[in-house]
C-alpha positions as CSV (number, residue, x, y, z in Angstrom):
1,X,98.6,83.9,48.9
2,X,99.3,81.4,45.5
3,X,98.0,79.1,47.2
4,X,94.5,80.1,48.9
5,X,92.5,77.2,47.8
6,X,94.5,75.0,50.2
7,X,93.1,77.0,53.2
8,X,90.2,75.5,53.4
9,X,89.4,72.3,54.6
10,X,85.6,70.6,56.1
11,X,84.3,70.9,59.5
12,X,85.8,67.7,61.6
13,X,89.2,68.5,60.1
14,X,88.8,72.0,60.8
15,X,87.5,71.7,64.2
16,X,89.2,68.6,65.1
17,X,91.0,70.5,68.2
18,X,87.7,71.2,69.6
19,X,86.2,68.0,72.4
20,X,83.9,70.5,73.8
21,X,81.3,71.8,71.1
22,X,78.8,72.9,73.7
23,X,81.6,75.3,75.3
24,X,82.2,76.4,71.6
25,X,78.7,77.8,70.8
26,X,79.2,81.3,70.4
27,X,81.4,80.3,67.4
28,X,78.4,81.5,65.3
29,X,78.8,85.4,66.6
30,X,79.8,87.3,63.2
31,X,82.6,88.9,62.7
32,X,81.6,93.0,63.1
33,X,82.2,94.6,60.1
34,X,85.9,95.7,58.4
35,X,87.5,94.5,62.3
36,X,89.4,92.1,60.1
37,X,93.0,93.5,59.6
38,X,95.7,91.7,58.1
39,X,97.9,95.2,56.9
40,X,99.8,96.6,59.3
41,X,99.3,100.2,57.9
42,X,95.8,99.7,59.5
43,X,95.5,98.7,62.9
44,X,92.6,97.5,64.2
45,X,92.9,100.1,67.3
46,X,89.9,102.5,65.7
47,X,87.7,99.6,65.2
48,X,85.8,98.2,68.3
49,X,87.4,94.9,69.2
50,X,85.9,91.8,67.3
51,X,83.8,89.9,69.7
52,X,85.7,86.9,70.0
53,X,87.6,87.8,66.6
54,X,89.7,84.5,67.2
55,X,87.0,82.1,66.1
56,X,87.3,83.6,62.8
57,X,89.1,81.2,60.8
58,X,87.5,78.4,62.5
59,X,84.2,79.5,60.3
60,X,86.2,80.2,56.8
61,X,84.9,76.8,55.5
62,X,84.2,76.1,52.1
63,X,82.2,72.9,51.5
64,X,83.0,72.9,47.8
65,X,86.2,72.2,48.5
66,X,85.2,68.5,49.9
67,X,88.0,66.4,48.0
68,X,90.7,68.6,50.5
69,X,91.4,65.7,52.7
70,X,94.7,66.1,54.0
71,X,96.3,68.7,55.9
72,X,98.6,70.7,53.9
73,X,101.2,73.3,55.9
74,X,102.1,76.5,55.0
75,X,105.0,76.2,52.4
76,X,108.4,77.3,54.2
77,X,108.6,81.0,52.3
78,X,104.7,81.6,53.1
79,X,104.7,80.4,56.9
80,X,107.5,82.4,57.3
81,X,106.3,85.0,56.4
82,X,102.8,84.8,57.8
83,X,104.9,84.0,60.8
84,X,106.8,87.9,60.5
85,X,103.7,89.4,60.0
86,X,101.5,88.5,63.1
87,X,105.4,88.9,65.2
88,X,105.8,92.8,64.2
89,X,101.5,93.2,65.6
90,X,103.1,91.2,68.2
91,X,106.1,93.1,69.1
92,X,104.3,96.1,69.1
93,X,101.2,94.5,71.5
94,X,104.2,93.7,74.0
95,X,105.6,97.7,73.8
96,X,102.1,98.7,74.4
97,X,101.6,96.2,77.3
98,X,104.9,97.1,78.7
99,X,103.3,100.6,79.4
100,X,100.6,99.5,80.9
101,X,98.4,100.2,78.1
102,X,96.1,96.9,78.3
103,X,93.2,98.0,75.7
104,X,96.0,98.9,73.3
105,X,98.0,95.7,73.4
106,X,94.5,93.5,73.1
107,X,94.1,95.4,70.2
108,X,97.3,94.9,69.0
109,X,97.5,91.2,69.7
110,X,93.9,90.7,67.7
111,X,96.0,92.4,64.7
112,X,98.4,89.6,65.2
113,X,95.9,86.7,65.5
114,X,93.6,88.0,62.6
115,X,96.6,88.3,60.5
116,X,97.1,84.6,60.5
117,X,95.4,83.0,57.4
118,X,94.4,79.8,59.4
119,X,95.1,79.0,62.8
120,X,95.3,74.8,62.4
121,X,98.9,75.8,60.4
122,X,100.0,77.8,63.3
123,X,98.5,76.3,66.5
124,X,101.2,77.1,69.0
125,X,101.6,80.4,67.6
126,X,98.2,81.0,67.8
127,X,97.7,79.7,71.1
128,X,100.4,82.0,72.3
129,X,98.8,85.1,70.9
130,X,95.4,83.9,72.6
131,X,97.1,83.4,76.1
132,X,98.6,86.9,76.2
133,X,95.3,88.6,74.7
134,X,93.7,86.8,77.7
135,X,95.8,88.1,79.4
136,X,95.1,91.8,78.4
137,X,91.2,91.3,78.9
138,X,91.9,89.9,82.5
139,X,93.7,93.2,83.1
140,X,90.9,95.3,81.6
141,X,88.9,93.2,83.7
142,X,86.4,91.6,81.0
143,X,86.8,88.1,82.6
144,X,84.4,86.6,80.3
145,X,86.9,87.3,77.1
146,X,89.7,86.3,79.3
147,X,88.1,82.9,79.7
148,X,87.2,82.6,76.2
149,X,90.9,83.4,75.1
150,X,92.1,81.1,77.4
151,X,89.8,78.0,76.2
152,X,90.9,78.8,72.6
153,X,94.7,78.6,73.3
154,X,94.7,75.5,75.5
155,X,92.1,74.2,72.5
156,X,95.0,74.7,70.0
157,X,97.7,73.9,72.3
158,X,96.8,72.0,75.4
159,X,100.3,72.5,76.8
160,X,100.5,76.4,76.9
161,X,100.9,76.7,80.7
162,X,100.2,80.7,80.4
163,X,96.5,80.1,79.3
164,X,95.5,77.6,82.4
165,X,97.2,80.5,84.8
166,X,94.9,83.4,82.8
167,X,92.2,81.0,82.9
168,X,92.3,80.1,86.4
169,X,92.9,83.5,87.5
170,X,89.7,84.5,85.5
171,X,87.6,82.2,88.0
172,X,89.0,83.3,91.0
173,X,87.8,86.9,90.1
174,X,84.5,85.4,89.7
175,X,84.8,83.7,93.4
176,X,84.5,80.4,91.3
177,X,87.3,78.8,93.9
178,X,86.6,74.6,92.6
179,X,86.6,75.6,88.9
180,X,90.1,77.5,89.3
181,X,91.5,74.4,91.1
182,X,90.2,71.7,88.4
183,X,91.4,74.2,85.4
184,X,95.0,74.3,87.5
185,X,94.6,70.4,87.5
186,X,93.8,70.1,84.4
187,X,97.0,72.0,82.9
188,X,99.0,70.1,85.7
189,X,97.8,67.1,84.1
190,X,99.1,67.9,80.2
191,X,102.4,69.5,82.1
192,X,103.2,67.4,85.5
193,X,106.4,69.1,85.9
194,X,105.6,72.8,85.2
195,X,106.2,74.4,88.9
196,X,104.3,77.4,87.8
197,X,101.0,75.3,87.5
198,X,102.1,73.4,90.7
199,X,102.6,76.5,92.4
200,X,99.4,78.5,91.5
201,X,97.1,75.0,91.8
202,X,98.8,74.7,95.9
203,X,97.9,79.0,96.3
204,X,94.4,78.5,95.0
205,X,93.7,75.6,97.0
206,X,94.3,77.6,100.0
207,X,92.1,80.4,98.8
208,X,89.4,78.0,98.1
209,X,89.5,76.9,101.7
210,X,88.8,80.6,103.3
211,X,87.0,81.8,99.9
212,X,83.3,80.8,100.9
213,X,83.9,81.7,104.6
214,X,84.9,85.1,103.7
215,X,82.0,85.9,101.6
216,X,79.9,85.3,104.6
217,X,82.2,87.3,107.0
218,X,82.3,90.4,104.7
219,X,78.3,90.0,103.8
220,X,77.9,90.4,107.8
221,X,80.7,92.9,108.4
222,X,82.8,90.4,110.7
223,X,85.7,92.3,110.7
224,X,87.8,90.8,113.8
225,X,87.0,87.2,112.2
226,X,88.2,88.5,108.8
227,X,91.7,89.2,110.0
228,X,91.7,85.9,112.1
229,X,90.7,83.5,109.2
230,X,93.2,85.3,106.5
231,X,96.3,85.6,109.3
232,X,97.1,81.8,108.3
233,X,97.4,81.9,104.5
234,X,100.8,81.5,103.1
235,X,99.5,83.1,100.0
236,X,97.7,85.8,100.0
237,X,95.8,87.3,96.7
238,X,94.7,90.7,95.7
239,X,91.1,89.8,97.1
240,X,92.1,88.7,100.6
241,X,94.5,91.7,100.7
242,X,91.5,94.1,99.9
243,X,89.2,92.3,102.2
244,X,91.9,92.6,105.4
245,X,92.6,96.2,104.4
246,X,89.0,97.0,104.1
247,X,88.6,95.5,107.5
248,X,91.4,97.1,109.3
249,X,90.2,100.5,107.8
250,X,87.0,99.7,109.5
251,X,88.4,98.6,113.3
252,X,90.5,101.6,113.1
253,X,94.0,100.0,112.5
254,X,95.1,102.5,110.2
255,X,98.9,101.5,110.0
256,X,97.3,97.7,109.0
257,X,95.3,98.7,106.0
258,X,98.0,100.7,104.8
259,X,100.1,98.0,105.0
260,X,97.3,95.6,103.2
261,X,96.7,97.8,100.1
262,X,100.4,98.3,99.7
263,X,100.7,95.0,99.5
264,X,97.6,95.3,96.4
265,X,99.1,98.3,95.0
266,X,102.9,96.7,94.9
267,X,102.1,94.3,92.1
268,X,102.8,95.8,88.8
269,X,99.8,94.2,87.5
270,X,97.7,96.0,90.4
271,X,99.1,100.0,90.7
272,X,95.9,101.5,89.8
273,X,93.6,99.6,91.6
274,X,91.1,101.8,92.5
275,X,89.9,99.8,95.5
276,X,93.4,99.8,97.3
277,X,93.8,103.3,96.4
278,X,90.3,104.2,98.0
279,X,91.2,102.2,101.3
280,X,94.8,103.5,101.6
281,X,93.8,107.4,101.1
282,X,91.3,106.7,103.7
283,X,93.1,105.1,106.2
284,X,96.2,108.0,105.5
285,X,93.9,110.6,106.1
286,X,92.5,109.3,109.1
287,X,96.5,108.9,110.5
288,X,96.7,112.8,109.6
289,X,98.7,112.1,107.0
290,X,97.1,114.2,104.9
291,X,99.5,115.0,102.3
292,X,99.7,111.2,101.0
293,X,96.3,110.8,101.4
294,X,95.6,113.6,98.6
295,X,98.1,111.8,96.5
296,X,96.1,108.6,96.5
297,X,92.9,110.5,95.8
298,X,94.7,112.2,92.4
299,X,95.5,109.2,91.5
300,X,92.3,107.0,91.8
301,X,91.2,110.3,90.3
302,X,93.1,110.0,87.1
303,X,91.7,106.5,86.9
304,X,88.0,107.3,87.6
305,X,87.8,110.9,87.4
306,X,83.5,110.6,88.2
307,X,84.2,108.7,91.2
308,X,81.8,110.4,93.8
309,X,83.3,109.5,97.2
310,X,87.0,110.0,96.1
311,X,86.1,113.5,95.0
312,X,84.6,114.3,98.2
313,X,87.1,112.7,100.4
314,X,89.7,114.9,98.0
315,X,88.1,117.9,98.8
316,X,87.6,117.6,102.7
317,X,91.1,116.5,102.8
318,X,92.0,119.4,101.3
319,X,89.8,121.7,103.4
320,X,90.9,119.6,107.0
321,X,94.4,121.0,105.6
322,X,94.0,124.1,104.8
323,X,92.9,125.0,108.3
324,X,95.2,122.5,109.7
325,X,98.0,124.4,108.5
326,X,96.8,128.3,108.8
327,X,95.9,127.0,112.8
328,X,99.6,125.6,112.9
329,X,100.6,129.5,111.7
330,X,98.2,131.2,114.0
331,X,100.1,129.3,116.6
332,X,103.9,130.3,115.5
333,X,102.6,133.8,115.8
334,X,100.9,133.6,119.1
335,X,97.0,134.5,118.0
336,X,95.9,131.6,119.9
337,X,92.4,132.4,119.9
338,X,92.7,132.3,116.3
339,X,94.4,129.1,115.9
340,X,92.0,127.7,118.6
341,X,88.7,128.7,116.2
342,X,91.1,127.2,113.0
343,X,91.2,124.0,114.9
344,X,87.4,124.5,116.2
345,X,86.6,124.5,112.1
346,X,88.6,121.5,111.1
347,X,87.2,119.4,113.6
348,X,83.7,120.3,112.6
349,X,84.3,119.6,109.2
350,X,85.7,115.7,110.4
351,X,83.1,115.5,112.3
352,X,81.6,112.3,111.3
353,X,85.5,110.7,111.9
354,X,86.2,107.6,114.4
355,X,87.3,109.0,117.6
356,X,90.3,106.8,117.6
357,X,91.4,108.2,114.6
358,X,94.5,110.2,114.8
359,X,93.8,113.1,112.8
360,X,91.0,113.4,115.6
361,X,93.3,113.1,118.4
362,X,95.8,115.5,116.3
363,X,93.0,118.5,115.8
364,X,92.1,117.9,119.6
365,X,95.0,118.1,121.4
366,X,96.3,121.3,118.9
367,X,92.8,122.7,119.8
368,X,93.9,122.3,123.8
369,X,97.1,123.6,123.3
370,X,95.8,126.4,121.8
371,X,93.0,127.0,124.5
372,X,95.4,126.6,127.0
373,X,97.8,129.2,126.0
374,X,94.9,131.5,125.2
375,X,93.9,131.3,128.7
376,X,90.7,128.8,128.5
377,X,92.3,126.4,131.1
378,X,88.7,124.6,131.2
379,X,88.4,124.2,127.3
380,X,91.7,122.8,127.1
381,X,91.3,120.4,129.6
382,X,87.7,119.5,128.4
383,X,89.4,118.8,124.7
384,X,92.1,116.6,126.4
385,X,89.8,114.5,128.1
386,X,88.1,113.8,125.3
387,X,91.2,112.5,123.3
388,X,92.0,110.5,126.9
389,X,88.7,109.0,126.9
390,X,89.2,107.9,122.8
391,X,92.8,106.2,123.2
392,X,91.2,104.7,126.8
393,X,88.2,102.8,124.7
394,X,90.5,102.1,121.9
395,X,93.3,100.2,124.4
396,X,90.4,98.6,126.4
397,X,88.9,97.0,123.0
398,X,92.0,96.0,121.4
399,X,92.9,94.4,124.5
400,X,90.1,91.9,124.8
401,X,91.0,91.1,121.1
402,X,94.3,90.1,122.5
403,X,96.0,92.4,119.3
404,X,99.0,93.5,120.6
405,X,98.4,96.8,119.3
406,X,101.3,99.6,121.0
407,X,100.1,102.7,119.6
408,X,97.0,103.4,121.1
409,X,98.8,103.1,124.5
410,X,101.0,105.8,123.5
411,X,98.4,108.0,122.2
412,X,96.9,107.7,125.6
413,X,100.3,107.7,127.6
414,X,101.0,111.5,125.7
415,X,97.3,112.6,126.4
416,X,97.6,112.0,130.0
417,X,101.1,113.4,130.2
418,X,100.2,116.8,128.4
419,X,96.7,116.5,131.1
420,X,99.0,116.5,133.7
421,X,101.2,118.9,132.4
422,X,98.2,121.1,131.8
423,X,96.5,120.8,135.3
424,X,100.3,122.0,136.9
425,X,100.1,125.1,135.1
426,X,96.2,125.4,135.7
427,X,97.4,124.9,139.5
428,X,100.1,127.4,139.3
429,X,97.2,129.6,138.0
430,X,95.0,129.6,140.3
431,X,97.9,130.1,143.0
432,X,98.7,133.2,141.2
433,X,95.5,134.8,141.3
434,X,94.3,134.8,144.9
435,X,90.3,135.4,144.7
């Protein structure tokens, strides 16, 4: 740098991007310590991430230097090649982000911003790096960066589109519905014809509507009312997918949440959410699909590997299958009694499950079967009745909701078929053995 001295200039030059001071308070946070990297043989990936490292330049003032009026620019060779520099931290942010790798790439991107002598030179550069390090924190969920990212890059260039969508999305994490909408409006306002902006503003507008209602229908566990206000929306979010699949989970509609946090867990942005993960191996378990349902614990696992409830919900999925399987075994070679006590032990061990459930109606009717070919005609038909009675209740109640649900019906139609089967041969019994 030949040139340093022309870096600096005083504080209303330096800060003349900045209308809102009060927003820009934090400015006096030091820097921590050695976070400042401009080599690229040092990355600043070992160093804790600067707390707001952006503002950095915005403090290099030197007050000596009073008679430095005018802006000067970078000279073409030294831009340039400021310009290469922060690109290579850049490149490799967008490989690490590629991979999912969020904390990397914010780290990466800082490396690219702190590398730039002075942002005023370089503002839609800058701003660019800002907006896709917001990006990064929004991902890592630390909203509060995210924000501040944002607000830095639309300070430097009030065009960048990206930085009203990060920002915006920020707020709606918070449940901060009217703040998203005027940040959308605002970044409509500097770019009218951007369709993304238009887009997003007309999708959070419609969240905003249902947003308050359903924090008051989730605080008082509303579940039916949940469903019915979020059946309308055109667009629907992360949030309102989580909140429907949370409440189909919970009115036994198994095949709905699974659907729901699919929907969640489809977005690239959104494959490890842990909450979507949690609700799906739930709600697979519960539909006896067991196998998947041990899937989606491993990997919530892998994301939060002290997470209390998906280790246990691992590990009686794993026990409900064990016996599941050595009771299907018992059966293929005829100890029925056997395969009758197998069942008798997974069912204890669900105990707690929703009757409607069909892993319950699954254990129950391979519990009758087994009683009935073992000979205990009247435990068989006392587990079948119990199934009928489940699948009854469940039809009755989802038909006063008026959801045209089909597969409770069938679950009852089978139970009643196999009861009826199983009273003929109880008949044919009882003819055989003449008292």
């Amino acid at each position: 740098h030949h040139h340093h001295h022309h870096h600096h200039h005083h504080n209303n030059n330096n800060h003349h991007h900045y209308h809102n001071a009060a927003a820009r308070s934090s400015t006096q946070e030091s820097i921590t310590g050695n976070s400042t990297v401009s080599s690229l043989e040092n990355p600043p990936s070992l160093a804790p991430l600067p707390n707001r490292g952006a503002r950095q330049s915005w403090q290099e003032q030197d007050d000596d230097d009073d008679d430095d009026d005018h802006m000067v620019d970078y000279d073409d060779d030294d831009n340039s090649s400021v310009v290469e520099v922060a690109t290579v931290w850049k490149q490799k942010g967008d490989r690490a982000r590629l991979t999912g790798d969020w904390k990397g790439a914010a780290e990466l991107y800082t490396g690219a911003i702190e590398s730039i002598p002075n942002y005023n030179r370089a503002p839609t550069l800058v701003s660019s790096l800002l907006a896709i390090r917001a990006c990064s924190f929004l991902q890592l969920n630390n909203i509060s960066r995210c924000i501040d990212d944002s607000e830095d890059a639309i300070g430097l260039n009030d065009k960048n589109i990206e930085a009203y969508i990060w920002k915006s999305s920020a707020q709606l994490e918070l449940e901060q519905w009217d703040d998203a909408c005027k940040t959308l409006s605002a970044g409509i306002d500097r770019n009218p014809k951007s369709n993304e902006l238009n887009v997003k503003f007309q999708q959070t507008r419609g969240l905003a509507k249902v947003g308050k209602e359903l924090r008051t229908l989730k605080s008082s566990h509303r579940h039916e009312d949940i469903i019915h206000l979020t059946d309308g929306l055109e667009y629907k979010d992360r949030r309102i997918h989580l909140a429907r699949a949370h409440a189909h989970l919970a009115l036994s509609r198994y095949g709905d949440a699974i659907h729901d946090a699919n929907q969640v867990l489809a977005d690239s942005n959104d494959s490890k959410n842990l909450n979507a993960l949690m609700i799906r191996a739930k709600a697979k378990f519960l539909n006896a699909q067991l196998e998947e349902a041990l899937d989606d614990c491993h990997k919530a696992l892998e994301i939060d590997p002290q997470h209390i409830s998906v280790g246990d919900l691992c590990s009686l999925a794993k026990r409900v299958q064990k016996m599941y399987n050595m009771a299907q075994e018992a059966m293929n070679k005829q100890t029925y009694k056997q395969a009758s006590s197998l069942y008798g032990m997974a069912i204890h061990e669900t105990d707690s499950l929703p009757k409607e459930s069909e892993l319950y109606r699954r254990l129950y009717l391979g519990r009758a079967e087994a009683n009935l070919k073992a000979g205990n005609h009247m435990q068989a038909l006392a587990n079948i009745n119990l199934v009928i009675e489940a699948a009854a209740q469940q039809t009755s109640s989802s038909a006063e909701e008026g959801g045209g649900e089909e597969e409770p019906m069938s679950a009852l139609k089978v139970s009643q078929n196999m009861k009826s089967e199983m009273e003929a041969v109880v008949t044919k019994l009882k003819a055989r053995k003449p008292k």
